[in-house]
Structures are given as C-alpha cells and as structure tokens.
C-alpha positions as CSV (number, residue, x, y, z in Angstrom):
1,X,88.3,93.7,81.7
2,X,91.4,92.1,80.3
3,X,91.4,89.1,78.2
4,X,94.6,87.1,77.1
5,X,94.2,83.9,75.2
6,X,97.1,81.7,74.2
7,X,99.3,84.4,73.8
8,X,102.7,83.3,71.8
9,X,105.8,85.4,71.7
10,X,109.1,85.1,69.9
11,X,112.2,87.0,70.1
12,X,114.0,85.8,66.8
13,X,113.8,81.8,67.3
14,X,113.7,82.1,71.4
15,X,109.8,81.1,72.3
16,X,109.9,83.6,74.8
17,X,105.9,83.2,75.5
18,X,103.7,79.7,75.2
19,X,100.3,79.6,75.4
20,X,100.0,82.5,77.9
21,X,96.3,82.5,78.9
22,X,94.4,84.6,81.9
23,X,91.7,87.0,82.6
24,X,91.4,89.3,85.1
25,X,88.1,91.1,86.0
26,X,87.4,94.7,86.5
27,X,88.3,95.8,90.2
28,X,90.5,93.1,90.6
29,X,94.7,92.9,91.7
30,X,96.4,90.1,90.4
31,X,100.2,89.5,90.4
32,X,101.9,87.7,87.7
33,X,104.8,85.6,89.5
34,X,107.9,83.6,87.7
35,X,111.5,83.0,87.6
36,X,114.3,85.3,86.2
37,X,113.6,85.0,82.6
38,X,109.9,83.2,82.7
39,X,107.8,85.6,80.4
40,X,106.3,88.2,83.2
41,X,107.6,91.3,81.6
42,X,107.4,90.3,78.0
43,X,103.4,89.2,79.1
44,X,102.8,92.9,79.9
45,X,105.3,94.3,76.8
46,X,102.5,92.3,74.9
47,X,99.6,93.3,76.0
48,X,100.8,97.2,75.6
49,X,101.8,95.9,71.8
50,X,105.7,97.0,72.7
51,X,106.3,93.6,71.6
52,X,104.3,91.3,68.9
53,X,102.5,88.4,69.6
54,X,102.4,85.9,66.8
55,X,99.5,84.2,67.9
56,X,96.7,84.7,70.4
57,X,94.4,86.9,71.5
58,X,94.5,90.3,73.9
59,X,90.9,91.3,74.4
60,X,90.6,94.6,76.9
61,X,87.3,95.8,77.8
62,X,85.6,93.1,75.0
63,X,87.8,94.9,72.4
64,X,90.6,92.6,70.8
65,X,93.5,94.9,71.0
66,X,96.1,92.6,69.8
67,X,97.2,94.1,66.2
68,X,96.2,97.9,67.6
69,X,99.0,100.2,68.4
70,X,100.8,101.3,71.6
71,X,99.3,104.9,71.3
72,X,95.9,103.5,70.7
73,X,96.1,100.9,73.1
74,X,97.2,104.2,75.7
75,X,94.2,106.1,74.8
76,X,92.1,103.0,75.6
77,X,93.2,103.5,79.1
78,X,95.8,101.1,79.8
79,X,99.1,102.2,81.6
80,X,102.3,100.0,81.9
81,X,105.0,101.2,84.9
82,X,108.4,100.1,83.5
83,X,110.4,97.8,85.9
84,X,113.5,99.4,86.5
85,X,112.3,102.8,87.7
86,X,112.2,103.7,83.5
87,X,112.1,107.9,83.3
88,X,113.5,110.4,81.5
89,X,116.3,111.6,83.6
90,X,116.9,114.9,81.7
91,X,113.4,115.7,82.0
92,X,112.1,117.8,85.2
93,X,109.7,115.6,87.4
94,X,107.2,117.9,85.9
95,X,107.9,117.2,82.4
96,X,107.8,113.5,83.6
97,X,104.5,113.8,84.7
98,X,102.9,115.8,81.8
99,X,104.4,113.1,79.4
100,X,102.1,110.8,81.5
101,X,99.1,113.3,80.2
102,X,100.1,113.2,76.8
103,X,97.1,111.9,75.4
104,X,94.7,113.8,77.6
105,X,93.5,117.3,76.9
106,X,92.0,118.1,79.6
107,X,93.9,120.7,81.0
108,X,92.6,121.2,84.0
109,X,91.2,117.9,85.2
110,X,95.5,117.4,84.6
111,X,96.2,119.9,87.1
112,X,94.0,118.5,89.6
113,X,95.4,114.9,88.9
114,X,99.2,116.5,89.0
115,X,97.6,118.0,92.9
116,X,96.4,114.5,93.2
117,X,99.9,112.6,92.5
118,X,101.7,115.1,94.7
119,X,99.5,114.5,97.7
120,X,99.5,110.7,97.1
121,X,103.8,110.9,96.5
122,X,105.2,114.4,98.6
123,X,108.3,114.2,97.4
124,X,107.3,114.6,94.1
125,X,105.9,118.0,94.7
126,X,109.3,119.3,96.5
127,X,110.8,118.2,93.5
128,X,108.8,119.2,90.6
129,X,111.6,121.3,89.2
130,X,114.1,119.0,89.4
131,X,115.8,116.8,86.7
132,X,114.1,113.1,87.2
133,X,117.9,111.5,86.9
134,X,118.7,113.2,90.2
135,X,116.4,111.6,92.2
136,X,116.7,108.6,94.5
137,X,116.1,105.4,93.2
138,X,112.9,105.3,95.6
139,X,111.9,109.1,94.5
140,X,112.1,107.9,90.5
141,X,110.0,104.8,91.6
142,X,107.4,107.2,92.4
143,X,107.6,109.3,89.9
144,X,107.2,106.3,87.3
145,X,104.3,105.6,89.3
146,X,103.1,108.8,89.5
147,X,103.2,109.2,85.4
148,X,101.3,105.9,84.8
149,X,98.6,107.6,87.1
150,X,98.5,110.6,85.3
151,X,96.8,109.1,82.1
152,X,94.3,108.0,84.5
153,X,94.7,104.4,83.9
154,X,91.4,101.8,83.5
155,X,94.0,99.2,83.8
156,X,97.5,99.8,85.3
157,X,100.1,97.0,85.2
C-alpha cells in the first residue's frame, strides 16, 4: 500500500532524513519509533508532501506520489493526525470535523460518518457546538482523530 524508497530530506543544510526506506502492506499497523529529533515526524510530513523530499521515492497504492500535492495526495485517501493535538481552536468541533470532509461530496454518507465519529468519541457529540480551543487536551486529541477519520482515510498515519 505504501512505498518509501530512500527518502532524503533537508531543512536548509540540516540532513534531516537519510536514506529513509520501508513499506508497509495494506491492513497492516506499524509504528515508526526514534529519538527526540530522529526523522519520525518529518517521515510522515513527507510522505503527505508538507515537506519536500530531494531524493527518493513515495509510492502509495503503486502510484509514485512524491512530486504530487498535499490536496491530491488527500483525495488519494491518505490522512495525517498532527502530533500536538493540531485543530482549529476558533472553529466549533463541528466545523473541525467538516474541514476533515472537505474533499468529499457526499453529503450524506458525511453525516453518517459525523454519527459514526460521535459514537466512536462521545464527547465529541456533547460538544459539537463548542469552540475546539476549549476543549481538554484529551477532548482535542479526539477530535484531531475524529477529523482524519472523517476523510475516510485508506491510509491514516
């Protein structure tokens, strides 16, 4: 399902990623582990195109996604959860949730997944209403959750 082959990163001189290489099949979990500082979140930024890689390969579903764009690369069905419980806190849980949606149009089958979310996270449906930057720490954990889930992910990292 997802493909990355010698993947190389740079942050001005900084080599933040060498030779990154792994696959992981469809179905599968797999946990990327590492020191403070050893390339885990810059991996996924890379593989979402949120950073560049300047050499390698990213291959999702057989497709090398490596120069395509974030949007694109969304719309392919791959969802990335922040670290650092990353929401809009001016934005209503609900709002949070629909920007999760934003490339569906499916309007319905979104309601049902919004139902779904809610039943898998119950807080979230107390709170839909609610600004997202008034929640708890755990709450707005969920809810970052939550919206990855709502684009009804192939691959979720």
């Amino acid at each position: 399902m997802l493909k990355v082959e010698n993947l190389n990163v740079f942050y001005g001189g900084i080599h933040a990623l060498k030779g990154i290489s792994f696959e992981v099949s469809k179905g599968k979990i797999i946990t990327l582990i590492g020191a403070n500082g050893a390339g885990k979140s810059t991996t996924l930024r890379a593989i979402c195109a949120l950073v560049k890689a300047k050499e390698g390969k990213i291959k999702f579903k057989d497709k090398d996604i490596t120069n395509i764009s974030t949007d694109k690369i969304v719309k392919m069905g791959v969802a990335l959860i922040p670290e650092g419980r990353k929401i809009f806190p001016n934005l209503t849980v609900q709002e949070n949730l629909n920007l999760g949606a934003f490339a569906r149009e499916d309007k319905e089958e979104i309601a049902k997944d919004q139902e779904w979310v809610c039943e898998l996270f119950p807080q979230m449906k107390e709170r839909l209403w609610q600004k997202g930057g008034t929640l708890s720490g755990g709450e707005q954990q969920m809810l970052a959750v939550a919206r990855g889930l709502m684009s009804r992910p192939k691959l979720l990292m």
